[in-house]
C-alpha positions as CSV (number, residue, x, y, z in Angstrom):
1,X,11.0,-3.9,-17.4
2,X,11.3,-2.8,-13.9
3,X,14.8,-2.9,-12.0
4,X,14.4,-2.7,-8.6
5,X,17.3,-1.9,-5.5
6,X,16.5,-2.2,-2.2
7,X,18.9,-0.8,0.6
8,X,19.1,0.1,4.5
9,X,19.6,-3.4,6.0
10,X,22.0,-4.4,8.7
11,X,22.1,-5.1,12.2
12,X,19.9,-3.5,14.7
13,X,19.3,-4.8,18.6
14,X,15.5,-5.7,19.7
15,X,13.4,-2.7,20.1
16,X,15.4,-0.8,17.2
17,X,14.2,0.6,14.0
18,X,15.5,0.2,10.8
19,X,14.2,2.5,7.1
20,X,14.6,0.0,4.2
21,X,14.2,1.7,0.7
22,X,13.4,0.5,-2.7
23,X,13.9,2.4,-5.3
24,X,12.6,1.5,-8.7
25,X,13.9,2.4,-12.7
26,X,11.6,3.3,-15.2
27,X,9.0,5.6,-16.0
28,X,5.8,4.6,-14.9
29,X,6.2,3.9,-11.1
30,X,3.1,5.5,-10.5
31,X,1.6,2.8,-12.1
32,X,2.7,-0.1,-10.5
33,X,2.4,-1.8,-7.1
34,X,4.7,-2.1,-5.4
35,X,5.2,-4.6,-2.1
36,X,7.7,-6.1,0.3
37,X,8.2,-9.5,1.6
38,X,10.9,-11.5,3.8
39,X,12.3,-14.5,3.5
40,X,14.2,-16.1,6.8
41,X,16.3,-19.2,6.6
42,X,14.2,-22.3,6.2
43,X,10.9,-20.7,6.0
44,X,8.7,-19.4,2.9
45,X,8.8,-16.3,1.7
46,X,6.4,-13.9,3.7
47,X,4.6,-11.1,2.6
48,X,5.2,-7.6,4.7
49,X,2.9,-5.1,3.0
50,X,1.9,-3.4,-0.2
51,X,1.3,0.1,-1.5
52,X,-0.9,1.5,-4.4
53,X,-1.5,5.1,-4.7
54,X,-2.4,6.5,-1.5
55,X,-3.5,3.0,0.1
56,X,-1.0,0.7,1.8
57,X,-1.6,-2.5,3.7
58,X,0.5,-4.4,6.2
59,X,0.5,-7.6,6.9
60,X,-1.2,-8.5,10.6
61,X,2.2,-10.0,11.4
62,X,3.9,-6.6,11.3
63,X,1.1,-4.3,12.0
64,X,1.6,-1.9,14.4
65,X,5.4,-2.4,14.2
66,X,5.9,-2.0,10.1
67,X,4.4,1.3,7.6
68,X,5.1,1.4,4.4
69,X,4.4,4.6,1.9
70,X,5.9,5.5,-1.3
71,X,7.5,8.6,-2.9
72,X,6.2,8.5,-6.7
73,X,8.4,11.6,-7.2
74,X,11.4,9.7,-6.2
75,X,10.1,6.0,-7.5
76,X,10.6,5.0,-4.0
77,X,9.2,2.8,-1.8
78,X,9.9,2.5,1.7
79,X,9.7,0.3,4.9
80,X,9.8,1.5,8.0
81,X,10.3,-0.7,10.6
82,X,10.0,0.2,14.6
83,X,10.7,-1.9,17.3
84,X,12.6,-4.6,15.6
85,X,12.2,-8.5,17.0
86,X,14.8,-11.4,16.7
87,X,11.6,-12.9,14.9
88,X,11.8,-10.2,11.9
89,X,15.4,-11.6,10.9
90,X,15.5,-12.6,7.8
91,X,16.3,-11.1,3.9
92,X,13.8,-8.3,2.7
93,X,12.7,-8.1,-0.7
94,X,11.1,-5.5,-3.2
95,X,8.5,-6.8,-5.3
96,X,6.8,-4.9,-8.4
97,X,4.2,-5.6,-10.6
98,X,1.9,-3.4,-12.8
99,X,-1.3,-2.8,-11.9
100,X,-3.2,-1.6,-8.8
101,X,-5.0,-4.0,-6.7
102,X,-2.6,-4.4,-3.4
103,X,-1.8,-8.1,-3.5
104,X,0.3,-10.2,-0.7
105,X,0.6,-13.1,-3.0
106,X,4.1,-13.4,-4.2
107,X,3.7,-14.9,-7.3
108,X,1.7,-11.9,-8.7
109,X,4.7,-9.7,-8.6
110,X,7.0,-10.4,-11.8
111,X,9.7,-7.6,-11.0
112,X,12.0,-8.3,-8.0
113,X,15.1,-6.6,-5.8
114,X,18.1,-8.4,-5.0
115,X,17.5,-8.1,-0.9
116,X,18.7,-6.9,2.0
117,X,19.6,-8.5,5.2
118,X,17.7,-7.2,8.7
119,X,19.2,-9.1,11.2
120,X,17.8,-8.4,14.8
121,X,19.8,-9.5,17.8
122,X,18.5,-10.1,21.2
């Protein structure tokens, strides 16, 4: 079982950055994958990006703007998110699942956070 907290939301202007952090229970983070997605009102769920090990991917809707990396030591994971967009509002969520093959499919992940809000004004 994997418990999973996200924080660092809020509200940030266009152009502004925002650090969102999951951190994860358990013993064996450095065996599972762990990934971020978004959900805004009235739309699907949207994968953000993913990290394994050393390797991260980021979705080509973010890229550029969005990194993610992960502290193993501190069973974190982290999103960092530069030059924020009225388009990026919506509730982030931490997704885990035990393996390592980086996967932006949502339903592969079994283990998820509660959320946290970005909201982005203009």
């Amino acid at each position: 079982q994997v418990q999973l907290v996200e924080s660092g939301g809020g509200l940030v202007q266009a152009g502004g950055s925002l650090r969102l952090s999951c951190a994860a229970s358990g013993r064996t983070f450095g065996s599972i994958v762990m990934a971020w997605f978004r959900q805004a009102p009235g739309k699907e769920r949207e994968f953000v990006s993913t990290a394994y090990g050393g390797n991260t991917y980021v979705a080509d809707s973010v890229k550029g703007r969005f990194t993610t990396s992960r502290d193993n030591a501190k069973n974190t994971v982290y999103l960092q998110m530069n030059n924020l967009e009225p388009e990026d509002t919506a509730v982030y969520y931490c997704a885990a699942q035990y393996g390592r093959v980086l996967d932006g499919r949502a339903s592969r992940y079994s283990y998820w956070g509660q959320g946290t809000q970005v909201t982005v004004s203009s």
